[in-house]
C-alpha positions in Angstrom: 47.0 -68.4 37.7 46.2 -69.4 41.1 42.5 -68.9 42.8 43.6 -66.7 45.7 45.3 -64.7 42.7 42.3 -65.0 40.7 39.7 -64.1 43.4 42.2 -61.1 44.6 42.4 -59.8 41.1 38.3 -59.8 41.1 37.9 -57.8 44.4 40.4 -55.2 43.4 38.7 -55.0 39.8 35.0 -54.6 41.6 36.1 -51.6 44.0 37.4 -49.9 40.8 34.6 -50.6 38.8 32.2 -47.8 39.8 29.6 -47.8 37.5 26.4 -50.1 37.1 26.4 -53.6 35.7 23.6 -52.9 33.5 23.2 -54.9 30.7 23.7 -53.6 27.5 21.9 -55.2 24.3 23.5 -58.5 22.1 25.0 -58.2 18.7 21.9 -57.5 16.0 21.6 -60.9 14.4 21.6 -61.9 10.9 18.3 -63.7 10.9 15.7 -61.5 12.6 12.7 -63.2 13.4 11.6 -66.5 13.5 11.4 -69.9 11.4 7.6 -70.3 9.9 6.9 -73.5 8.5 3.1 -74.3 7.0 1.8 -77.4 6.2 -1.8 -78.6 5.5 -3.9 -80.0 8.6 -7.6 -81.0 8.6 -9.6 -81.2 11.4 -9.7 -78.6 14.7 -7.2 -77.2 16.5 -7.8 -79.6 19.2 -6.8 -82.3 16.9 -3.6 -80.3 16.3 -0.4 -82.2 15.7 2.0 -80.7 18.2 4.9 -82.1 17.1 7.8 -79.9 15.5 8.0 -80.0 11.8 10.2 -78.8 9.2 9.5 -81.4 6.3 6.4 -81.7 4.4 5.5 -78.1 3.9 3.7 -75.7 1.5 5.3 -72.8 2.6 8.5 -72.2 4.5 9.0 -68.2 5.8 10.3 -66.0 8.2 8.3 -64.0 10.5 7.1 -62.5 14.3 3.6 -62.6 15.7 1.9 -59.6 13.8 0.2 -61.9 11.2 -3.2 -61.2 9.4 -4.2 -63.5 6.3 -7.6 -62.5 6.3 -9.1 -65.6 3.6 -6.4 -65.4 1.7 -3.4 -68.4 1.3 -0.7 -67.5 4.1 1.7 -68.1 1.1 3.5 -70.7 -1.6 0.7 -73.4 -2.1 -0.9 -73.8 1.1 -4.6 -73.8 1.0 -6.8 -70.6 2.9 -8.4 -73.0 5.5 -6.9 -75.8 7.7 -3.4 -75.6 8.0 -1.0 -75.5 10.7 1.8 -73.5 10.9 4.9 -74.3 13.3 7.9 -71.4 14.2 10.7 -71.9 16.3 14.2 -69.9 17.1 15.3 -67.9 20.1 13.2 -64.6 21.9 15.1 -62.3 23.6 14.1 -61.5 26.9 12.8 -57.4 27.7 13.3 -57.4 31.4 14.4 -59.4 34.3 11.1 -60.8 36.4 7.9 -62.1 35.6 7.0 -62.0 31.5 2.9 -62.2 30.4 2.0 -62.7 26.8 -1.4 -62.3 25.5 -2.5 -64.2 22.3 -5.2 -63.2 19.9 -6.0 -65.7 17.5 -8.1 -67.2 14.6 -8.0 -70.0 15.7 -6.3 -72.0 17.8 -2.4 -71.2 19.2 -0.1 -73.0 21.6 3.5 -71.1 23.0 6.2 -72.7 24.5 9.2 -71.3 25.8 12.4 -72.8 27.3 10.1 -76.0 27.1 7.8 -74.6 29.3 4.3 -74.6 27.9 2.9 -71.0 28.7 -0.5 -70.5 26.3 -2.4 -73.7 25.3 -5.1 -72.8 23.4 -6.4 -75.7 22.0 -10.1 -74.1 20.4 -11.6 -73.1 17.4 -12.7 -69.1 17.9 -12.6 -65.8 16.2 -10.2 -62.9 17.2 -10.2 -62.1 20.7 -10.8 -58.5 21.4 -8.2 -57.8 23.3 -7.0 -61.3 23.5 -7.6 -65.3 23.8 -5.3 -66.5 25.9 -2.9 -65.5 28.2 -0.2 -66.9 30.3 3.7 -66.0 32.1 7.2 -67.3 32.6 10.0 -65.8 34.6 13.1 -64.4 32.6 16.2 -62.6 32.6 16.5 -59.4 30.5 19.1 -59.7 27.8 18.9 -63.5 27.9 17.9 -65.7 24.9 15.4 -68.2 25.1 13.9 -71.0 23.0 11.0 -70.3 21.9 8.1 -72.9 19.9 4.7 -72.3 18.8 2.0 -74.0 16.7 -0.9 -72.0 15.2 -3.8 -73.8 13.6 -6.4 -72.3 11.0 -9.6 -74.0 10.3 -12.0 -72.3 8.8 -12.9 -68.4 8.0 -10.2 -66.1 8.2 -6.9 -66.1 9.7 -5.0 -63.6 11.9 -2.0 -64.4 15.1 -0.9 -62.0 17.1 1.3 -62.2 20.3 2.0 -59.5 23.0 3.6 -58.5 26.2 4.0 -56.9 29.4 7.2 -56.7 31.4 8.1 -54.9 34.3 8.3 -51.2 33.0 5.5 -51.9 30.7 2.3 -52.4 32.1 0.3 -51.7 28.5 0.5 -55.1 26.0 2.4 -54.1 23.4 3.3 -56.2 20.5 6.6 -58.3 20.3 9.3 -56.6 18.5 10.9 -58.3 15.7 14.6 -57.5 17.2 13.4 -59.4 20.3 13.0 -62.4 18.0 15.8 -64.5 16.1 16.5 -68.0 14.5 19.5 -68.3 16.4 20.8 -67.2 19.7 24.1 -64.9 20.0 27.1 -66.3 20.1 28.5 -67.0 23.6 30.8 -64.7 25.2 34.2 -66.3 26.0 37.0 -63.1 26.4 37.2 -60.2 28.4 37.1 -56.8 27.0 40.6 -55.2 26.3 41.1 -51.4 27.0 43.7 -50.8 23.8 46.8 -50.0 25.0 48.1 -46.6 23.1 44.4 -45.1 22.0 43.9 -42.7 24.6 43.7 -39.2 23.3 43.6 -36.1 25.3 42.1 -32.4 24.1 45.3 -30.9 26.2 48.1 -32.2 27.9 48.0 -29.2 30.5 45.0 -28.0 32.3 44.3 -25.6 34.5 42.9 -26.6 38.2 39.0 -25.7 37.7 38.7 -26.1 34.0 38.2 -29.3 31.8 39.7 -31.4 29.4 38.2 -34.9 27.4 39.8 -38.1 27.0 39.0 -40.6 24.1 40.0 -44.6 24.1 39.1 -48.0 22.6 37.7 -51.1 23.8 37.3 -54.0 22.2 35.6 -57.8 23.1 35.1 -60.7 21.1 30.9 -60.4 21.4 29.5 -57.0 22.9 31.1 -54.0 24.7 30.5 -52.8 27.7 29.3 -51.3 30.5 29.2 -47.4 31.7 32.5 -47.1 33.8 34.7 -44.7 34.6 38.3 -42.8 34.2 40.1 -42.6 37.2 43.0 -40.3 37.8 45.5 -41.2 39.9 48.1 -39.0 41.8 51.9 -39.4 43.0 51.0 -41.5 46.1 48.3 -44.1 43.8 45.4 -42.4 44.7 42.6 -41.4 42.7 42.2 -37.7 43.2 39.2 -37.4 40.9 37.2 -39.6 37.9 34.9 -39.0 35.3 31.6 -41.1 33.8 32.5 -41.9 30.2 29.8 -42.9 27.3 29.8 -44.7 24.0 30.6 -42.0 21.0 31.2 -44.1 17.9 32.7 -47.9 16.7 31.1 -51.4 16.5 29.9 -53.4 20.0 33.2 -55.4 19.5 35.5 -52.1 19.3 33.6 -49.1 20.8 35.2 -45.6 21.1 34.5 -44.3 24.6 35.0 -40.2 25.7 34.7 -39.0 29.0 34.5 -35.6 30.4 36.5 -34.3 32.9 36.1 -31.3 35.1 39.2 -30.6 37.4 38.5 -29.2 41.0 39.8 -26.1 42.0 41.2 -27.9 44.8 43.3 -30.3 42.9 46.9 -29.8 43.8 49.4 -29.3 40.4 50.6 -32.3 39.5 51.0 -35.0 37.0 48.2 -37.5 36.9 47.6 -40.8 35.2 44.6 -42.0 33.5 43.3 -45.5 34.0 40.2 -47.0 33.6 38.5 -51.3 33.3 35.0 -52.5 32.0 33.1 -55.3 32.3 30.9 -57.0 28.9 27.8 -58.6 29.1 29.0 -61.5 30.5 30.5 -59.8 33.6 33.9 -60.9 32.2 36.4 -57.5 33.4 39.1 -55.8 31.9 42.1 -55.1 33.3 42.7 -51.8 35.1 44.8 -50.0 32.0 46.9 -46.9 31.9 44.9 -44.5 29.0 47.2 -41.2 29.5 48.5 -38.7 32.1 47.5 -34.8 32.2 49.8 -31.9 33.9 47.3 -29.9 36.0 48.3 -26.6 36.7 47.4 -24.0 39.9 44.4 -22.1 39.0 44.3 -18.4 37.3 42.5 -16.3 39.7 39.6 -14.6 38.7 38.4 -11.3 38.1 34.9 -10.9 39.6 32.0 -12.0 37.9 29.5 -8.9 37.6 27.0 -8.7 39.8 23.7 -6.6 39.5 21.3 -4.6 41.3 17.4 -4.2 40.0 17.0 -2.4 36.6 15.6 0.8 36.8 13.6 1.9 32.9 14.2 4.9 31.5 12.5 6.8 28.5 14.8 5.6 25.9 16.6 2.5 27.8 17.5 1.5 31.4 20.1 2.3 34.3 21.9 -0.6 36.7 24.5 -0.6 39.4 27.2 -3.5 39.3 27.3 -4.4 43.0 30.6 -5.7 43.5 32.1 -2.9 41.4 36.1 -3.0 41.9 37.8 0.0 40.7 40.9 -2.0 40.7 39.5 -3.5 37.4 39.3 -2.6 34.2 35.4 -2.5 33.3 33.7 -2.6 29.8 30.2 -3.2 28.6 28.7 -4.3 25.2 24.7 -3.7 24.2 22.3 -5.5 21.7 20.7 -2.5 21.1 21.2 0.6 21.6 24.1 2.8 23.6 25.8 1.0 26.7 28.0 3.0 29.0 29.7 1.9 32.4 30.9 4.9 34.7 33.9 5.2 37.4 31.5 3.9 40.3 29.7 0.9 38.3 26.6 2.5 37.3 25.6 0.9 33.4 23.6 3.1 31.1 21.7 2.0 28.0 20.5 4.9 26.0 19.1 5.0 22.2 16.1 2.2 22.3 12.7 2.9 21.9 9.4 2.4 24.0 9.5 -0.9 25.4 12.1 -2.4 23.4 14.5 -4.1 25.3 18.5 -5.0 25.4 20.6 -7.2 26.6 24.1 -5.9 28.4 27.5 -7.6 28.5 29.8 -6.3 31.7 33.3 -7.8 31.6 35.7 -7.3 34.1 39.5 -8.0 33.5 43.1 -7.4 34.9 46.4 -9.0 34.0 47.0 -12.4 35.6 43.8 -12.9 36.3 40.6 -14.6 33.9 38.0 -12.3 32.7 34.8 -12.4 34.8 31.3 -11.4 32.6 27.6 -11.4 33.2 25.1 -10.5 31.4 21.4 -8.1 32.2 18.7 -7.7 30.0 16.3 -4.2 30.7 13.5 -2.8 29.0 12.7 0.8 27.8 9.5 2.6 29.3 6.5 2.9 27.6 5.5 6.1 25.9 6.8 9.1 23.5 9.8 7.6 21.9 13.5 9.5 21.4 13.4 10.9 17.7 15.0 9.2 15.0 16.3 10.3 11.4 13.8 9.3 9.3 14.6 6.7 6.9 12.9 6.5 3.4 11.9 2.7 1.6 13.9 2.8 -2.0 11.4 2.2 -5.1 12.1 1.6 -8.6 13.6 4.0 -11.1 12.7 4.3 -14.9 16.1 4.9 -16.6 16.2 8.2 -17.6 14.2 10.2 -14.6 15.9 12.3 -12.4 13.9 10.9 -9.3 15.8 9.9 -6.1 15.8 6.6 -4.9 13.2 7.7 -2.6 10.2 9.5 -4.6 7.7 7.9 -7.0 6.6 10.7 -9.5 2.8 11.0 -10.0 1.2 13.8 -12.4 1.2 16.9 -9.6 4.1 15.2 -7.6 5.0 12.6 -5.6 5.1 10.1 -3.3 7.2 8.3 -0.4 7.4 6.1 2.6 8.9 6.4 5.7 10.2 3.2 6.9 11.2 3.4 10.1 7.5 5.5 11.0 7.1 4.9 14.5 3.0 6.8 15.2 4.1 8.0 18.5 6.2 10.3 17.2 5.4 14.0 16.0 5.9 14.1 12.3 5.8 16.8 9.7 7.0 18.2 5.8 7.6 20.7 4.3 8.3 21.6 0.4 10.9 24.5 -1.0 8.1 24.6 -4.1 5.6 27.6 -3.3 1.5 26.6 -3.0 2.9 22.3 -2.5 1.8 20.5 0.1 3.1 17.6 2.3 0.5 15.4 3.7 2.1 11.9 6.1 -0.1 9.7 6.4 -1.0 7.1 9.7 1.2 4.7 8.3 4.1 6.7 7.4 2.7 7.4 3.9 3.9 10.8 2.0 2.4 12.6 -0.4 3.6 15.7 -2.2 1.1 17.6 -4.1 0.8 21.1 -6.1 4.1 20.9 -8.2 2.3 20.3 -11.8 4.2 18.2 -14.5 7.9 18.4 -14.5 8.6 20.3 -11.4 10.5 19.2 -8.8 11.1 20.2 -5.1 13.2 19.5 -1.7 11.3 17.8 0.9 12.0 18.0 4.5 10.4 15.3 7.1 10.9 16.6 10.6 10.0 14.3 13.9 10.0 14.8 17.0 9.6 12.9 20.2 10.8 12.5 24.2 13.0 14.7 25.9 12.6 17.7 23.7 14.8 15.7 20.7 14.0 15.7 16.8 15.4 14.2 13.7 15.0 15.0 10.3 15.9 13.7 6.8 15.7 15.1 3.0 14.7 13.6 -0.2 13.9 15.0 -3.8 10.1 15.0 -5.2 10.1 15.4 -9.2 6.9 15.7 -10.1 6.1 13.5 -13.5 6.8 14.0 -16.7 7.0 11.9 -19.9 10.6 10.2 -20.3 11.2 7.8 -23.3 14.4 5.3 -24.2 14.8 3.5 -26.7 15.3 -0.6 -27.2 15.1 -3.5 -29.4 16.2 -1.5 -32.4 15.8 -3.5 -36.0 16.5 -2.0 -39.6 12.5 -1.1 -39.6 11.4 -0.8 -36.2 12.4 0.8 -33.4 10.8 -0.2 -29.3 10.2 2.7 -27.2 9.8 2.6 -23.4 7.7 5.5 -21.7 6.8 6.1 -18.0 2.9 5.7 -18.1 0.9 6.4 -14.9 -2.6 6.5 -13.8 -5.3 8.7 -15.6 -3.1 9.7 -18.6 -3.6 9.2 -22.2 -1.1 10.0 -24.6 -0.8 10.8 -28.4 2.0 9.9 -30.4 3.4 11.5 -33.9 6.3 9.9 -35.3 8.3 11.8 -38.4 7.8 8.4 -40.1 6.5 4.9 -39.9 3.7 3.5 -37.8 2.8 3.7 -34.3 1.6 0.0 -32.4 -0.9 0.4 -29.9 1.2 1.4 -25.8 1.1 -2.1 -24.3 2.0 -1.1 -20.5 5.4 0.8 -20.9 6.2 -0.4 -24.4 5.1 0.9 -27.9 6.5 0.4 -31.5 7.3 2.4 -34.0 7.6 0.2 -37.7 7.7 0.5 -41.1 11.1 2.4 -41.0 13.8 3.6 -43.4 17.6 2.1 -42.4 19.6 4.9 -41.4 17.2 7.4 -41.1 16.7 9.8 -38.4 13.0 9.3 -36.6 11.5 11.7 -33.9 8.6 11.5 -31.7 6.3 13.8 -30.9 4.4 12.9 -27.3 1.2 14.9 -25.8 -0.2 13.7 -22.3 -3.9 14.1 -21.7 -6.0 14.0 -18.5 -9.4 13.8 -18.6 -9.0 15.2 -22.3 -7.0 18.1 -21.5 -3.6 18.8 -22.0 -1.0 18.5 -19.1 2.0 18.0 -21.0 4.0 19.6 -22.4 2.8 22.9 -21.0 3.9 26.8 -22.2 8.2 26.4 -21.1 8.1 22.7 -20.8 9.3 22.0 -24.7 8.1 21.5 -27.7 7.1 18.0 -26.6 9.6 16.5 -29.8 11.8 13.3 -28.7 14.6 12.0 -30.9 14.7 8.4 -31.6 17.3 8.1 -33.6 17.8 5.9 -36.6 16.7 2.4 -37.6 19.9 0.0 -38.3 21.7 0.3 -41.5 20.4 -3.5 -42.6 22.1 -5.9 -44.3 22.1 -5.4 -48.7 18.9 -7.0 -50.5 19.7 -9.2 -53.5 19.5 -7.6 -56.6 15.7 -6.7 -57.1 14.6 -7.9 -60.8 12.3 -5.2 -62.0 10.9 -4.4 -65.8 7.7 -2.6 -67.6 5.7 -4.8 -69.6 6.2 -4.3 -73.5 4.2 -2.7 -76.0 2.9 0.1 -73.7 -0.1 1.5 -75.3 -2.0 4.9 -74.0 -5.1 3.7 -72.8 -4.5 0.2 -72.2 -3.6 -0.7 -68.3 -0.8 -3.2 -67.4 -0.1 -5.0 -64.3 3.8 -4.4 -62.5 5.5 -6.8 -61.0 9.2 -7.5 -59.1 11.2 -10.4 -58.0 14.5 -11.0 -56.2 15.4 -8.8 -53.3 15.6 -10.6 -49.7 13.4 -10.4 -46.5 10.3 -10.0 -45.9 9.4 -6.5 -47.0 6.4 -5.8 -49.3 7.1 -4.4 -52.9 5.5 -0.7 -53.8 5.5 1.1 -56.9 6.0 4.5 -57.9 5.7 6.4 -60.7 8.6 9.1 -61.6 6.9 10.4 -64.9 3.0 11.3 -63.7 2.3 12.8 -66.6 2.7 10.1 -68.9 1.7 7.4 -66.5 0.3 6.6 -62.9 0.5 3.8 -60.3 -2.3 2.5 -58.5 -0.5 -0.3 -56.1 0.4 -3.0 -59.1 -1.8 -1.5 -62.1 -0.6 1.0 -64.0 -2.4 4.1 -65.8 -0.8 5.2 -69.4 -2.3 8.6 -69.9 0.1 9.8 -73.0 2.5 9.0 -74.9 6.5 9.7 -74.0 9.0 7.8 -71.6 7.2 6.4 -68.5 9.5 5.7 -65.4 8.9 3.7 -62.6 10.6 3.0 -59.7 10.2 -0.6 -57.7 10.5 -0.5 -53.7 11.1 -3.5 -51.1 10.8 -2.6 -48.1 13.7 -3.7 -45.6 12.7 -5.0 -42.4 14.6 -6.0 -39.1 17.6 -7.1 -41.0 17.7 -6.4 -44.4 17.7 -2.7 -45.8 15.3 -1.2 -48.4 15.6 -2.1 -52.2 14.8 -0.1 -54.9 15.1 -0.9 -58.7 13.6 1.6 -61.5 12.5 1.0 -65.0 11.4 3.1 -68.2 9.4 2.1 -71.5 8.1 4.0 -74.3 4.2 4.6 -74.3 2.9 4.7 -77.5 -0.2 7.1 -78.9 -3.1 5.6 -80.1 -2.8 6.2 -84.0 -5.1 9.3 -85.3 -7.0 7.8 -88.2 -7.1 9.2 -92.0 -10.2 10.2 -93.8 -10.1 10.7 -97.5 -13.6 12.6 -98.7 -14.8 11.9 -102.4 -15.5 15.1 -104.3 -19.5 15.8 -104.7 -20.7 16.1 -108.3 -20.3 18.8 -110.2 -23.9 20.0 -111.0 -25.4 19.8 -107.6 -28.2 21.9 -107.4 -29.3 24.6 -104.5 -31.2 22.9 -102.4 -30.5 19.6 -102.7 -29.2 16.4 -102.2 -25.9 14.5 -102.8 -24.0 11.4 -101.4 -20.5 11.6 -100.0 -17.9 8.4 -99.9 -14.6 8.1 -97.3 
């Protein structure tokens, strides 16, 4: 290509090009930071070798200028005192002008950069406080320059820092570690390429005054690019409008640029092609490439966009007059709260919100072939006596079984509730269909029934009543407590009962059988159960010692439980008497076998010929004794009973033979007799 050709092409490319020439940052480097290499150095830092060195080293690193080794080895098998460390590579440059770095050392540190010496500090000292040395060099921001430097420890500790200031930053601030590298980037030597065939459009029609986006690629053999434009070009080559476009996604060697387009209204229908060119850090341009074409289309008039005059509060909401009110529109309006209305002449209405609450209004106006116009007003309530409301109760808990409402706790002589939407500047009252109650609301919305007694119920009514002479009401059913019992966790001996306790009541328990446990919270047992026997409960509630419940028509008080489980068979249960069962001599029972854990009892079925004392048994006379052997089932295994009989024998009644007295025994007297 010839000059003139070349020089033309440039000219044309630079009135096209209408964005800045800014440069953007180089490719992130592999190595980032610079070359450290240590080496062990006697005497000061004014005897210093300034020579480079990469050979003969303790300790070979990476690393920027934000270095403390305190006493302590900088690393490998250098010593803590004297040595010199050497680090060279490339530093980028922050800004275009004058550069000033700052060293604070311990000890002594020269800088060179682009072979220009700019600190020499060739002394033994501690940490400067803010700095040791300073000194400047001109550069150009984005460019890579060489950079050397020698730092020499002698003795005590050991610390090297390096900042900067730059035009744009007046503060020193230390040297990043991406402004440093061991190499410099690689040199640019193509110009970007816009991709032919990646433009994409959000719409290939568009409507004069609305917008679209375009999307393309461009790619470059070291960094990419610049901020440029999108030029749109009509029939005759000329562009008719353009767009900024920014960086949304790729690498810095294919980037994926976007721009933004908003279409004047005044933009005549048409077809018009996309084009755009760039320029990469090296000023190297692309070529001005075709990216796409959009139809635009004659604008869509518009319905007018609501206007409004100053809001005007009302007791429950606010008025306001749409001032360019067309009646040749249609008209609606939406609310955020509240009731919105719109009348024949333009005049908005927001009813329904209470004392300073506010709400925000949507008017839209609309007609066929034309775009909806809409604007938005936000108004505020007055302050004082609200508009009523129907009350609203907060739900609490039920206890299976009650008959409460959703609404009503039961407590001994009533109940209570809460009003959740209570609003205190409202008039509130109750009232109660039971004769002699009461209804008391509290300042926070609080109810409390009272005067029903146990297990009575009654209709409440809560009335309120506020501005402009409106009121609102709402029902809810008080049952006044009473004792309510289910059943759970039922076992072949035990059976769990669940009551609904409340404060200041005590209660007594009588079951038809088995034990009571002590009422932990809601939940008492009842053990020591037959399988498949029918258990009830008899319950008295007592305040203060006195019976509340159950009171003359409120029952006998008697609660069915039902049965324990019909448990699993026992094993056979091995029982016998002892042998040789003797009136008056006690023997000890015993029985094996069954299953579970049940303990084993004894009866006696014969009482009169024998008695059981737990395990001992009492032979009174003789005859058959019976006795019958218990296991008691538990929660999965049923009772067990095995019965025995033995023969009790009398004790043997003893025979006494008397030998005659002699024959001539005399009145009176004396005579010996012989068994």
């Amino acid at each position: 290509m010839s000059l003139v050709r070349k020089v033309t092409r440039l000219c044309i490319s630079l009135v096209l090009i209408t964005s800045s020439l800014a440069l953007v940052p180089q490719v992130a480097q592999a190595a980032p930071g610079l070359d450290f290499y240590f080496k062990e150095e006697a005497g000061t830092t004014a005897q210093m070798n300034l020579s480079p060195f990469t050979s003969g080293t303790c300790h070979v690193s990476r690393g920027d200028f934000n270095q403390n080794w305190g006493t302590g080895s900088p690393g490998g098998s250098c010593p803590s005192e004297r040595f010199t460390l050497y680090g060279q590579g490339f530093i980028k440059a922050p800004a275009t002008g004058t550069v000033s770095f700052y060293s604070a050392t311990d000890d002594g540190f020269v800088l060179r950069i682009n072979e220009q010496t700019v600190i020499s500090d060739l002394t033994d000292h501690g940490l400067g406080n803010p700095y040791n040395a300073t000194g400047s060099i001109s550069m150009t921001e984005g460019q890579y320059y060489p950079i050397k430097f020698w730092f020499h420890e002698n003795t005590g500790a050991a610390a090297m820092f390096l900042r900067w200031t730059y035009p744009g930053l007046s503060e020193p601030t230390l040297i990043p570690l991406a402004n440093l590298d061991t190499e410099a980037p690689p040199q640019d030597t193509q110009n970007p390429v816009i991709v032919v065939g990646s433009g994409v459009l959000s719409a290939t029609t568009v409507e004069a005054g609305k917008s679209f986006s375009i999307q393309y690629r461009v790619t470059d053999d070291v960094a990419c690019c610049n901020q440029h434009d999108v030029l749109f070009y009509n029939a005759q080559g000329q562009v008719a409008f353009q767009a900024p476009s920014s960086k949304i996604g790729g690498s810095q060697t294919d980037l994926t640029y976007q721009a933004q387009v908003s279409v004047g209204v005044g933009i005549a229908p048409g077809t018009y092609v996309a084009k755009t060119q760039t320029t990469d850090l090296a000023g190297k341009f692309s070529f001005l490439q075709e990216i796409g074409s959009i139809q635009v289309t004659a604008p869509v008039p518009a319905a007018p966009t609501p206007s409004f005059s100053a809001v005007t509060s009302t007791a429950d909401g606010f008025t306001t007059q749409v001032t360019n009110y067309d009646a040749s529109f249609s008209w609606s309006v939406t609310t955020t709260a509240g009731v919105a209305a719109i009348s024949s002449s333009g005049l908005v209405t927001v009813t329904g919100l209470q004392p300073l609450a506010s709400a925000t209004i949507t008017v839209t106006s609309s007609k066929e072939g034309f775009t909806d116009g809409q604007a938005t007003r936000t108004g505020v309530a007055l302050d004082g006596p609200p508009v009523a409301v129907t009350p609203t109760f907060t739900a609490v808990p039920q206890i299976s079984g009650t008959t409460d409402t959703a609404f009503a706790t039961s407590v001994l002589d009533g109940c209570n509730a809460q009003i959740s939407n209570y609003n205190s500047k409202l008039t509130w009252s109750g009232t109660s269909t039971f004769p002699g109650s009461t209804v008391t609301i509290g300042e926070t919305g609080a109810i409390q029934v009272r005067g029903l007694g146990t297990q009575n119920n009654a209709r409440i009514t809560i009335v309120n009543r506020g501005a402009n002479n409106t009121s609102g009401q709402a029902n809810f059913d008080c049952n006044s407590w009473y004792p309510v019992l289910s059943t759970t966790n039922i076992t072949a001996s035990t059976i769990t009962v669940l009551i609904n306790p409340i404060s200041g009541i005590t209660f007594e328990f009588t079951p038809s059988s088995g034990v009571i446990s002590p009422l932990q919270g809601r939940n008492f047992t009842v053990s020591n159960l037959r399988s498949n026997v029918e258990v009830s409960l008899t319950v008295r509630a007592l305040a203060n010692g006195v019976l509340v419940w159950p009171r003359p028509g409120q029952g006998s008080g008697i609660f069915p439980l039902g049965r324990a489980l019909t448990g699993q068979t026992q094993a056979a249960l091995n029982f016998s008497l002892p042998a040789n069962l003797v009136v008056g001599t006690p023997a000890q029972l015993s029985a094996t076998g069954g299953s579970g854990t049940g303990a084993v009892s004894f009866v006696s079925n014969s009482t009169n010929i024998c008695t059981v004392s737990g395990s001992t048994l009492t032979l009174i006379n003789g005859g058959t004794c019976s006795i019958t052997a218990t296991k008691a089932g538990d929660s999965t295994f049923q009772e067990a009973t095995a019965t025995a009989t033995a023969t009790v024998t009398a004790r043997d009644v003893p025979t006494v033979t008397i030998t005659s007295p002699a024959a001539n025994a005399t009145l009176n007297g004396s005579f010996t007799l012989s068994a």
